[in-house]
Every structure is written in C-alpha cells, then in structure tokens.
C-alpha positions as CSV (number, residue, x, y, z in Angstrom):
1,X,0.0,0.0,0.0
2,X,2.9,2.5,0.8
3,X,4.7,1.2,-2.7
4,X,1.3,2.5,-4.4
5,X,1.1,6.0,-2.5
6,X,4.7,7.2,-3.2
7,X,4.3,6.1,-7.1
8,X,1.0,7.7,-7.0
9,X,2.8,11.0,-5.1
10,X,5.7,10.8,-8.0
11,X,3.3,10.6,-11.2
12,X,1.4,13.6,-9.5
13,X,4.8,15.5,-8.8
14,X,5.7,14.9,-12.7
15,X,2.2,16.2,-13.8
16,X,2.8,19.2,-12.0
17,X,6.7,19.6,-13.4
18,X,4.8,19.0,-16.6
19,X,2.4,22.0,-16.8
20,X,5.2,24.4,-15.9
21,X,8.2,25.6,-17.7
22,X,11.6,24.3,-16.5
23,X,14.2,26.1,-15.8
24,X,18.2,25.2,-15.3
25,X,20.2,27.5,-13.6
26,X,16.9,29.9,-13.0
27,X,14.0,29.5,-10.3
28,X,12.1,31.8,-12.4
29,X,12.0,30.3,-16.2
30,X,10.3,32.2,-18.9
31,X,6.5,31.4,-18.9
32,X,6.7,30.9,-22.7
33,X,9.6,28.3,-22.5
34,X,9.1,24.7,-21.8
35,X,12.9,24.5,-20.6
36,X,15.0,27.7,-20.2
37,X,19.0,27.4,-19.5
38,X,20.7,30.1,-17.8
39,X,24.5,30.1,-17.2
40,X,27.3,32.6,-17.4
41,X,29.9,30.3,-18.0
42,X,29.0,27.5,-20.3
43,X,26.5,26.7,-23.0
44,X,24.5,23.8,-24.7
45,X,26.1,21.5,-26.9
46,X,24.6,20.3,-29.8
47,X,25.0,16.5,-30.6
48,X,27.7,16.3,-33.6
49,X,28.0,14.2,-36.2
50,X,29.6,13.1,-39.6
51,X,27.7,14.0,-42.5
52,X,27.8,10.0,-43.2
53,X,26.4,10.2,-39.1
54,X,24.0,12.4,-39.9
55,X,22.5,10.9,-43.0
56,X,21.9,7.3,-40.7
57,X,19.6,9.2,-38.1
58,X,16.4,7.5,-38.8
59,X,13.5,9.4,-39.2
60,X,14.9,12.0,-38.4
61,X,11.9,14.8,-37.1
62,X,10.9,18.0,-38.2
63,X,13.4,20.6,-37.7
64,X,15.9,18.3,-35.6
65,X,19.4,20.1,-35.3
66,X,22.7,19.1,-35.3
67,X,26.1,20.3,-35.9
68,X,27.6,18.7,-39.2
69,X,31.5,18.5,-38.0
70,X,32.3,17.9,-42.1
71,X,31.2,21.4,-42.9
72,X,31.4,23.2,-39.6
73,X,27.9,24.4,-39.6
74,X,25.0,24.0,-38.0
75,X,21.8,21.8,-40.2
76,X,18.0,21.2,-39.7
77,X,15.9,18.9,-40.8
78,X,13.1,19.8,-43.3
79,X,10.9,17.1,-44.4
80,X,10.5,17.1,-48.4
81,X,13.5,18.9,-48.3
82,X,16.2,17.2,-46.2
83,X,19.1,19.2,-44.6
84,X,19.1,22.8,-44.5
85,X,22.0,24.6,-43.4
86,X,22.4,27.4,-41.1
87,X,25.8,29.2,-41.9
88,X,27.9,30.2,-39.0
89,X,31.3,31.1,-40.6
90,X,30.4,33.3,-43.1
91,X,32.3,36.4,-43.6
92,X,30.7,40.0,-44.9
93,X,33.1,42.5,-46.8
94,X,36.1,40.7,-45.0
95,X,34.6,40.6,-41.3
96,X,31.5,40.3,-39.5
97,X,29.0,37.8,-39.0
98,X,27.8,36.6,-42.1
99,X,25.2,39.5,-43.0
100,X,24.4,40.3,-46.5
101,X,24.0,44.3,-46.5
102,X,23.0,46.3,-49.0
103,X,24.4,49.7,-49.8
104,X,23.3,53.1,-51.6
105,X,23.2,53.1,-55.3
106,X,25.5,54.7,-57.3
107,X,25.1,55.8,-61.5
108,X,21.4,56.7,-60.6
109,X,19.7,57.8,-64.5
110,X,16.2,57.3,-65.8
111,X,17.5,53.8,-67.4
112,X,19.0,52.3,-64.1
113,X,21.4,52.6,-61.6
114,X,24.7,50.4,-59.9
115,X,23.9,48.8,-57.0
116,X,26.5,47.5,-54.5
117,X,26.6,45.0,-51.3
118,X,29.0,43.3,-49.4
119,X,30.3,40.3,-50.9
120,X,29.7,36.9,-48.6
121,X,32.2,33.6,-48.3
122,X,30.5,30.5,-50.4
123,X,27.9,33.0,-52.2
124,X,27.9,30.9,-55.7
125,X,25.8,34.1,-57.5
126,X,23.9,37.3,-56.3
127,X,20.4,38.6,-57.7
128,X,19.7,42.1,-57.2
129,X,15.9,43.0,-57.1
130,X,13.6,45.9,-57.8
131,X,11.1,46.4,-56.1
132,X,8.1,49.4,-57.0
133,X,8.6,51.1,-53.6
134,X,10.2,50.1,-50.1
135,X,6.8,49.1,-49.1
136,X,5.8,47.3,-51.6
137,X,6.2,43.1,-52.8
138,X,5.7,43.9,-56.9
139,X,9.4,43.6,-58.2
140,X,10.0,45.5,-61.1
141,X,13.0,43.7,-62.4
142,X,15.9,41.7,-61.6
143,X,19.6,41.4,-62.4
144,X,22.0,38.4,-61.5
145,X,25.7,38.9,-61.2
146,X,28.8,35.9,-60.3
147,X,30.2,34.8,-57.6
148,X,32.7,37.3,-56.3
149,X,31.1,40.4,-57.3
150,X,30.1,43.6,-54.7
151,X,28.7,45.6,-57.5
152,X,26.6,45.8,-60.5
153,X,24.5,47.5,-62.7
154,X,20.6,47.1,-63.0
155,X,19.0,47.9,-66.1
156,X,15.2,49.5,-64.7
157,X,12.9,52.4,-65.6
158,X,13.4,55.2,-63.2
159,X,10.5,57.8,-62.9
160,X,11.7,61.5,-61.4
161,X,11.2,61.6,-58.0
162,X,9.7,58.3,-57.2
163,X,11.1,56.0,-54.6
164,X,12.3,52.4,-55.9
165,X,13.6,49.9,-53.4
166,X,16.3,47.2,-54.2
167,X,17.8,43.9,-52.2
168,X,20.3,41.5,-52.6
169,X,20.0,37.9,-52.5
170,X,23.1,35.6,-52.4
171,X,22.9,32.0,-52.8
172,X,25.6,30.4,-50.7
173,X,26.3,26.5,-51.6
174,X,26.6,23.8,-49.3
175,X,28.4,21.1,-51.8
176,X,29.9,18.8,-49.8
177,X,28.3,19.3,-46.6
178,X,25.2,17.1,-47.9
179,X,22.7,20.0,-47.3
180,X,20.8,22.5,-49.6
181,X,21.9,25.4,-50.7
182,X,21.0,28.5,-48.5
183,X,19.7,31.9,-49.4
184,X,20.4,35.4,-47.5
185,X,18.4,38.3,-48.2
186,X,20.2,41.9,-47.2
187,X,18.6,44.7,-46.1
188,X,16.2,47.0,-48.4
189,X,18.0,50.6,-50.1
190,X,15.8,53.0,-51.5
191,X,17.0,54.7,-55.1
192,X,15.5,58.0,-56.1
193,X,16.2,59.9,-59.0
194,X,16.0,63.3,-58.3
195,X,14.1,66.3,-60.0
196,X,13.7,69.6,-60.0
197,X,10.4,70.5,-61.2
198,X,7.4,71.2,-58.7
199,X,5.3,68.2,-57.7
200,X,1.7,68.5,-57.7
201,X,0.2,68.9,-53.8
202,X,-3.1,71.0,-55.2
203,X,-5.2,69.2,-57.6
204,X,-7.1,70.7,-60.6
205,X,-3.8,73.8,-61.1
206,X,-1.7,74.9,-63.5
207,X,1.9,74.9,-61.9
208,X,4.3,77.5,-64.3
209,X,7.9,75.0,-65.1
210,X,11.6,76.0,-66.1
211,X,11.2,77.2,-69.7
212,X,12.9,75.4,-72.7
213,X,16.0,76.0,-73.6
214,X,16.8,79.0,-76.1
215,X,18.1,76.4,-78.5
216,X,14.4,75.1,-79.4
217,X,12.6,77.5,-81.5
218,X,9.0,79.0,-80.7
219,X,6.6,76.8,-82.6
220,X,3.0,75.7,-82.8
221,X,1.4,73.0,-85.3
222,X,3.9,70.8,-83.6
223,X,3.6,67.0,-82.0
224,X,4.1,66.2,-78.3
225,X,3.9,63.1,-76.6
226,X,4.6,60.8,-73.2
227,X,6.7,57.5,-73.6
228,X,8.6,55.7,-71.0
229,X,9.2,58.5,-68.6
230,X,10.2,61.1,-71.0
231,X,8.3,63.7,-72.7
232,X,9.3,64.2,-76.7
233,X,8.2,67.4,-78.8
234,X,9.0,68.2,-82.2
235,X,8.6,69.7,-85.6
236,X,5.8,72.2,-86.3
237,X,6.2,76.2,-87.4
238,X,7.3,78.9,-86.7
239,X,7.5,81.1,-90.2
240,X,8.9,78.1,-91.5
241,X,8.5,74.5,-91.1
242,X,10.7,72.7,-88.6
243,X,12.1,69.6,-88.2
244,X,14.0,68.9,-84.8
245,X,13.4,66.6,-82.4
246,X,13.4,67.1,-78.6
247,X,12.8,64.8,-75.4
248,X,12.1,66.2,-71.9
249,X,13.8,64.5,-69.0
250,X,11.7,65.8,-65.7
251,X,15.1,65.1,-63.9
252,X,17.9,66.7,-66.0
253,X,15.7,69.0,-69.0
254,X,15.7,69.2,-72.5
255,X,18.0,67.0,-75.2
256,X,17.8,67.5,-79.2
257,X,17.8,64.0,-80.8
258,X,18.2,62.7,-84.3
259,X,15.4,64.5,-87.1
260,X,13.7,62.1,-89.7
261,X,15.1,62.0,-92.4
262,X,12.9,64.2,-94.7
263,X,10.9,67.1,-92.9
264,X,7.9,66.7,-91.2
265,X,7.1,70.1,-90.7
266,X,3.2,71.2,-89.3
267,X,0.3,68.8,-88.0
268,X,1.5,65.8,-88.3
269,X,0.5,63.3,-85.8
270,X,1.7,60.9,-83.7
271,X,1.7,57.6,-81.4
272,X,3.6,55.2,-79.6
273,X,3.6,51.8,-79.5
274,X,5.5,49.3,-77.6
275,X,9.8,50.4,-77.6
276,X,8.6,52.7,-80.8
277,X,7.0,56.2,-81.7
278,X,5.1,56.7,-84.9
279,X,4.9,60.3,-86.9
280,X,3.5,60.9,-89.9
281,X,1.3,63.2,-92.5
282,X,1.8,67.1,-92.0
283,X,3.8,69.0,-94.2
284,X,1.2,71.6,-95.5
285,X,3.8,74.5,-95.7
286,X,6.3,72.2,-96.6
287,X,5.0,70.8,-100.0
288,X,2.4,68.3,-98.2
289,X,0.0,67.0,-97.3
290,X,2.4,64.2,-97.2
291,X,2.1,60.6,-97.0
292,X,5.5,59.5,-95.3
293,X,5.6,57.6,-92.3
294,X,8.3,57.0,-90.0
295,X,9.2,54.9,-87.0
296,X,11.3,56.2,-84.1
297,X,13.7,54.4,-81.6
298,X,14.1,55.9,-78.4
299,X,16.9,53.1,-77.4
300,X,19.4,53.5,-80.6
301,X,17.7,57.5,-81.4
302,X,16.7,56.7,-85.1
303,X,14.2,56.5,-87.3
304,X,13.2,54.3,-89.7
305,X,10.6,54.8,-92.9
306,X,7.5,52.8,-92.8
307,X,5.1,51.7,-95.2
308,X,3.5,55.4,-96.4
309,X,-0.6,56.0,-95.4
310,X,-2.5,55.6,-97.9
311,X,-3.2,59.3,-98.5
312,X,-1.8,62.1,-97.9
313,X,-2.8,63.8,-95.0
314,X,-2.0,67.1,-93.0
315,X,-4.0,68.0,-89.7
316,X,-4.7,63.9,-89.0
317,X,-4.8,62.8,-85.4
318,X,-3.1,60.0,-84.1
319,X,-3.8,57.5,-81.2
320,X,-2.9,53.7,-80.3
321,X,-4.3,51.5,-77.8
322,X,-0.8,49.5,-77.1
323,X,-1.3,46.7,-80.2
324,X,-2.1,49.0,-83.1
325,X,-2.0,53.1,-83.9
326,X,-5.0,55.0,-85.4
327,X,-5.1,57.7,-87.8
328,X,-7.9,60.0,-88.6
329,X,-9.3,62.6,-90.5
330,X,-7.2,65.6,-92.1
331,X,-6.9,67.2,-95.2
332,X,-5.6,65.4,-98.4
333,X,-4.3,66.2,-101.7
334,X,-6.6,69.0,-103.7
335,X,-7.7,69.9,-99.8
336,X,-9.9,67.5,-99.9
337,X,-11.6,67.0,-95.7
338,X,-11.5,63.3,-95.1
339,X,-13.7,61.6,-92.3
340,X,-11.4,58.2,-92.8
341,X,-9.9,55.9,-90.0
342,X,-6.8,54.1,-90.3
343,X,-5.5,51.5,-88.5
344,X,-1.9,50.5,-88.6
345,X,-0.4,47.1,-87.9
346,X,3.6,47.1,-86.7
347,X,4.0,43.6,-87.3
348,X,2.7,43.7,-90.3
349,X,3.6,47.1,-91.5
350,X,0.3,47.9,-93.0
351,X,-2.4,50.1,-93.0
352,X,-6.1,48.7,-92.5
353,X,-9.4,51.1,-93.5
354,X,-12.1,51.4,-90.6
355,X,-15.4,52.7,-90.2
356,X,-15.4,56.4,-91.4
357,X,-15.6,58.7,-88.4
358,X,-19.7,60.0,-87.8
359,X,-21.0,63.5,-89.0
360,X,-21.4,62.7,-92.4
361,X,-18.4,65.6,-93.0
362,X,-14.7,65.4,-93.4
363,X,-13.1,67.5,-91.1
364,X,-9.4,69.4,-89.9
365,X,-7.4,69.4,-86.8
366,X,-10.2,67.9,-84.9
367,X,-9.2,65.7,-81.4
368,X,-8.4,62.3,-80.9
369,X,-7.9,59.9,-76.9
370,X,-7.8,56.7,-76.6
371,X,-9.4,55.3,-73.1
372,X,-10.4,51.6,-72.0
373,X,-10.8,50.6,-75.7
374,X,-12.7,53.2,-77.1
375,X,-11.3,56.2,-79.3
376,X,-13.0,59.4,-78.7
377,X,-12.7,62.0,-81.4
378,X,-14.4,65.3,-82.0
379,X,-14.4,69.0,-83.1
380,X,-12.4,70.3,-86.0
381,X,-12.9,71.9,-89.3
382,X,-15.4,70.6,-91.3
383,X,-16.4,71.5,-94.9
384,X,-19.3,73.2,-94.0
385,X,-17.5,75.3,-91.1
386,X,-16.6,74.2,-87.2
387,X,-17.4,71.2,-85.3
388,X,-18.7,70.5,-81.6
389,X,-20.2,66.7,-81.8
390,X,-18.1,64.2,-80.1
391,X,-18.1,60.2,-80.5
392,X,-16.8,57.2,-79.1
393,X,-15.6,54.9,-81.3
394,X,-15.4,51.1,-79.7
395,X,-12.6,49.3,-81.3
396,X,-13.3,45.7,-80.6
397,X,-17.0,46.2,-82.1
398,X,-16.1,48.8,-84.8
399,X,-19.3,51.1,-83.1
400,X,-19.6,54.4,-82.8
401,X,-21.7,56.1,-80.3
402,X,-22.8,59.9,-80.2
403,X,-21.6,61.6,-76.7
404,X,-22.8,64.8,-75.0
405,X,-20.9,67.5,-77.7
406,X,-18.4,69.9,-76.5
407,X,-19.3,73.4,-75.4
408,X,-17.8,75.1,-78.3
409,X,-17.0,74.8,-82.1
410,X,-13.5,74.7,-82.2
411,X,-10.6,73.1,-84.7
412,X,-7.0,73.2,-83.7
413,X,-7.6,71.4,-80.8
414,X,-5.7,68.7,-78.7
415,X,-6.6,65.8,-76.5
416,X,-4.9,63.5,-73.3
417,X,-7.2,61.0,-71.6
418,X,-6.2,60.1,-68.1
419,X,-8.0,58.9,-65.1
420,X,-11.4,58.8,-66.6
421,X,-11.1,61.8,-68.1
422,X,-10.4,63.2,-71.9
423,X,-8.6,66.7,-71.3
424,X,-9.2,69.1,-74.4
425,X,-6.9,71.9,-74.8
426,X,-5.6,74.3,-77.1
427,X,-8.4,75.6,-79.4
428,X,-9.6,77.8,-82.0
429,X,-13.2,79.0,-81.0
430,X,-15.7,79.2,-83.7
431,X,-13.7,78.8,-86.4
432,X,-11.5,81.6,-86.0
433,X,-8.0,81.6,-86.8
434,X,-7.1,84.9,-85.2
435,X,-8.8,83.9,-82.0
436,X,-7.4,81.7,-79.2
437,X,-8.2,81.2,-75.5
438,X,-7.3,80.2,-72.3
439,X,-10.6,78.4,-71.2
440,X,-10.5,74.4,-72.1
441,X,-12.4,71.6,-70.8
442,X,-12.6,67.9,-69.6
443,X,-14.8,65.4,-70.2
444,X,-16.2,63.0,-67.5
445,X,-16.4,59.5,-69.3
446,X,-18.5,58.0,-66.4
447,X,-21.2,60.8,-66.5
448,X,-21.3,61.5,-70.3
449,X,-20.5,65.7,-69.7
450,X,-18.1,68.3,-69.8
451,X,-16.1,70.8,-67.3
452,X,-14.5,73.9,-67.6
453,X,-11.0,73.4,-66.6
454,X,-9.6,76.1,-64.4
455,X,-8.4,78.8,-66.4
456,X,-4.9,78.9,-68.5
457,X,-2.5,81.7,-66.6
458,X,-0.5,81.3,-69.7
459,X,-2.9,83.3,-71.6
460,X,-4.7,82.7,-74.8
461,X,-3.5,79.7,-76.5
462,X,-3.4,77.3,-79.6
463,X,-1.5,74.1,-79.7
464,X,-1.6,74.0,-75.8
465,X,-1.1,70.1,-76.3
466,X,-1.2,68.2,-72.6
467,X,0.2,64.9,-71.9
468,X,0.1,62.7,-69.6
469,X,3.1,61.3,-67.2
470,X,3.2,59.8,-64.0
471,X,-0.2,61.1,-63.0
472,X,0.8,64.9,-64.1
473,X,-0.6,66.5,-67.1
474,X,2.4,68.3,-69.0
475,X,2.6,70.7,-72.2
476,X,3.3,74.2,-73.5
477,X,4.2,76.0,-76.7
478,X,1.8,77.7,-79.4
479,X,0.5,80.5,-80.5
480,X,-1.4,83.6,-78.6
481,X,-3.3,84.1,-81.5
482,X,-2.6,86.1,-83.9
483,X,0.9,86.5,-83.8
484,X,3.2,85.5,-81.1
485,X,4.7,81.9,-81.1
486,X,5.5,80.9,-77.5
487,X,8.2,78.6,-75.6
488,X,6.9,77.7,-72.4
489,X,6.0,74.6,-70.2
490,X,3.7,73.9,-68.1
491,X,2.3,71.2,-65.2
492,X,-1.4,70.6,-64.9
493,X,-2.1,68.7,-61.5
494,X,-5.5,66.8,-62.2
C-alpha cells in the first residue's frame, strides 16, 4: 500500500513539473519556455555528427538540429526537403557575422542605376531586385551577377522623384556538406532619382515650369507626346517648317535628338507603341500634305521609314491603344476633308481602313484619346465650317456612339485622356483663326458631360497640347493668337 502512495505521489509531482516551464540555472524560467538554461559560464552543446552520421539518423523529425562537423555548420531537418543549413562562418566584406547588406546606389539615370553590397564567403551568384517602392512586394525587375562580385548595374525604368527599393540575395552553396543550398536576403535601399520640377500637392492647377531651352525654337502646329518616362516634342512652325526633335527629362531638361530624315514640318501626328513612336502626315507648308511615315527608336535614337498612309494627309490625329496606332481625318491632296480611320499594324507594317468617323463631313485638326478601348474624337474643321459633336468609337465592335458635344466649335484642338477623363486643350473657337483662349475643358467618361478646366494663366492659346506622365498632365508652346509663337511649359495637376 505504501509502494502504491509514493508512485501515485511521484506521477502527480511529474504532472505538476509537466504543466510548468523548466528552468536550469533559473528558479524563475520564462513562462513561454518549456525548458529555459541560464548560465554565465557555459553553453548547450549540440550532438555532432559526420555528415555519413547524420545521414543514418532514422527518421529524423521535423526541424531536428545538429552540428555537421564535415562542414562546420549547423543543419535542420526539413521534411521534403532534407538538410538545410544554417551558416555560422560566413564572412561580410572581410569581417562580421555573415550579414548580406545592401548599400546606396551609385550611377542613378532614368535607365537604371549600380547597385553594391558586401560580398559573402560561399555565395555561388547574387540577384539584385527591384522592387516598386520600399513598401511594396511587386518587383519591377531583376539582375543576376557571379560569384565574387560587390557591384553591378541594373537595367530598370526610373520615374523622377519616385522611390524604388532594391535587395540582394546571395545563394551560398553547401556542396559537400550534404545539405541545400542557402539563401540570404540583405537589407532594403531606396533609389530615387532626383528632380527639379514642382510636384503636384493641389489638384485641378496649373503649376508655371523651367522654360525650354533657347536652343528650341517658338513653334506651334507641332507634335508632343509621353513614352517611357520622357516627354518628346518636335517639328511644327514657326514662319517656317521645322524639323527637330526634342525629349524632356523631368530630372535633367531638355535634349535634341536625331530628325527624320525628310521634314515633317506642321500637324503631323503621332503615337507610340510598344519600344517605338510613330509620326507621320503634316507638311502643308512644306510641300504636303504628305504621305510619309516614319518609325522612331528611343533606345538607338533613329528613325526608320515605314510603309506610307494611304493618303496624304496634314492635320490627322493619331492614337494607339498599345497593339495598333490609329489615324484620322485631315486634309488630303486638292484639300480634300477626309472623315477616314486608319489602323496601322507594326508587325505587319500595314495600314487597314475602318469605319469612317460619324457627322457625315470630313473635317481638320479635330481631337483624338484613346481610353479603355474606345477612341474618342471630336471638333475640328469641317467643310461646311466648325465642329462641336463628339463620338466614341469602340474598337473591338467597330461602333460608334454619339456623346454629349463639346461646349464650343473649335478646330485646332488637342486631347490627353487620363483617369477617366479626356482633357481638351488648345483651341480655335468658332472657327477663328485669329482667335485663341485660355478656357479648355474635360470630359467626365462615367457621367457623359463636360467641365470647364480652371483657367490657362498662360494666356490665350493654340496648340496647348497636354500629356500625360506619372499622373501629371504636362505641355506648352503655341501660338497667342494672332501673332506671337510661345516657348513655355507647363504642369497641370488633375
């Protein structure tokens, strides 16, 4: 009876053990911890064992640890996986304990920047990634670099004044040990590229920028559009037709590029799509309308001829919708008002003849956005004098649909659809070639009606063409109307 009572008093005693946490070296073990080890003078020692040891362990559990003596380093079990190892001798930048870091960028452009870490003993190759923002999990792209290597460069679109984020991840083998290969991540660096011009804090303004350079001419009639972070302007007149070619940088200004190779001149127009811009037509002061088309390359600045339109045209409007470009309306040979739409094909080079834009007129200089698969084109000169109507054309369904017109008749005029919105700028009223103004409108999509924007400061204005980058409406030049060509720039904050 007194054998049963003290087994009974020990299997109670070890329930009670049991339900606590343990603690060696401490009475007062950390609640969290089954067993907690305290001790100023020596430490735990973890079984060690041959890798040929190791690999014998039967069964060996989830996460079990031991110290692989082959490899001096510690390994864990993994089930699926088998051994991974933990490094313990690895060396950063010639000292420390093991850490991958990464360090400020260097070369910092709108095409990239170098990046640099501390190289790490057994690291086989290092991948550098981009991510969107230091918040954020989207990487933006990647670059791999040798064994060996503290430094590279990384080849990644760089917006002005937005914050990109880049690690480095160094895969460090363990050949030989019998483990897999490990993988240490560095700290996060934020890469900005810095600009100078204003950013928007005030919706719905006008915000005044650096002017040009003296080295462009005053202009109007000419082409302006957003691609790949830059800003590109060109050709036009200004008493006589002009054929440069210009790209804004918001960080570091204004650049001449390469010309086509035969002029351009006034109202041509223009797209983008994919690596390539598109300009065509114009000319009218400069022996057109003209049927050359031409293909631009922003990465090797050249231009290539494409397969002519199949008219001439001068005062056509241009759009693409990322696959194909579009082409409408103008003036042709005889001045002739055409109510055509063109599409063009890249791949194949060719030009394709749509449904003819609604009205039953031709018409000259009127506006063209695309938006969510729709063109939306309206105004110009018409035959029988100025336009207001306005349509939507759906692409995949070759439709068009009648939309609320604009508040004036107007030709001349200039469109940039952004955010549900189609911005129309840069008009002549009623059909008046010595009058311009400064009071231009947007068009609501969602609700089918139109805005006055706040007014121009710029004063009166034709070709006050706006486009669109990184959520900022940009634009300038013109004419005041009658007389006075213009070179300025401007930021409209939407």
């Amino acid at each position: 009876m007194r054998t049963v009572v003290i087994v009974f008093g020990l299997v109670c005693l070890m329930g009670a053990i049991l339900a606590q946490s343990v603690g060696i070296g401490t009475s007062t073990p950390a609640p969290s911890a089954r067993l907690e080890v305290w001790d100023t003078l020596r430490g735990i020692l973890i079984p060690r064992l041959t890798t040929v040891q190791r690999n014998n362990i039967p069964s060996p559990a989830h996460s079990l640890l031991i110290y692989n003596i082959d490899c001096d380093e510690y390994q864990y079990y993994i089930p699926g996986t088998g051994w991974v190892s933990i490094l313990t001798n690895v060396t950063a930048g010639g000292g420390g304990s093991g850490t991958l870091i990464a360090f400020p960028a260097t070369g910092i452009s709108a095409s990239g920047f170098t990046a640099h870490w501390s190289p790490v003993a057994g690291a086989t190759s290092y991948q550098v990634r981009v991510y969107q923002d230091c918040g954020s999990s989207t990487v933006v792209d990647t670059a791999t670099f040798p064994a060996g290597s503290a430094s590279g460069p990384v080849s990644v679109s760089m917006p002005c004044n937005q914050a990109r984020c880049y690690e480095v991840r160094a895969t460090v083998s363990s050949t030989g040990c019998g483990g897999t290969d490990s993988l240490l991540i560095s700290n996060r660096v934020p890469v900005t590229r810095i600009g100078s011009n204003p950013s928007c804090t005030t919706p719905n303004t006008w915000v005044s920028l650096p002017a040009p350079p003296a080295t462009m001419p005053v202009r109007e009639n000419q082409v302006t559009i957003a691609h790949d972070d830059f800003i590109y302007v060109g050709f036009g007149y200004s008493g006589s037709c002009l054929n440069d070619w210009w790209r804004w940088d918001p960080c570091s200004g204004w650049t001449q590029l390469a010309s086509p190779p035969a002029t351009v001149g006034d109202l041509p127009f223009i797209f983008a799509i994919g690596p390539y811009i598109y300009v065509g037509g114009g000319g009218n002061s400069c022996g057109g309308p003209i049927n050359s088309f031409y293909r631009y390359d922003p990465a090797t600045n050249s231009w290539t001829q494409r397969t002519n339109l199949p008219v001439p045209l001068h005062g056509a409007v241009g759009a693409s919708d990322g696959t194909y470009g579009y082409v409408a309306c103008g003036i042709t040979t005889g001045g002739t008002y055409t109510n055509t739409l063109y599409r063009y094909d890249p791949d194949a080079d060719s030009w394709t003849n749509l449904s003819t834009v609604p009205g039953n007129v031709g018409r000259w200089i009127p506006f063209m956005a695309y938006y969510q698969g729709k063109l939306y084109i309206g105004g110009g000169w018409g035959s029988s004098g100025c336009r207001q109507d306005f349509y939507a054309y759906e692409i995949a369904t070759n439709n068009w649909t009648t939309l609320a017109n604009h508040p004036n008749t107007h030709y001349d005029v200039w469109a940039v659809a952004y955010n549900g919105k189609i911005y129309v700028t840069g008009e002549h009223p009623e059909c008046n070639n010595n009058t311009c103004t400064n009071q231009y409108y947007s068009y609501n999509i969602a609700s089918n009606a139109w805005s006055a924007m706040p007014v121009f400061p710029g004063g009166n204005r034709n070709n006050l063409q706006l486009v669109e980058l990184n959520g900022v409406l940009y634009g300038g030049w013109g004419k005041d109307c009658p007389f006075t060509y213009i070179r300025d720039w401007w930021a409209f904050c939407p």
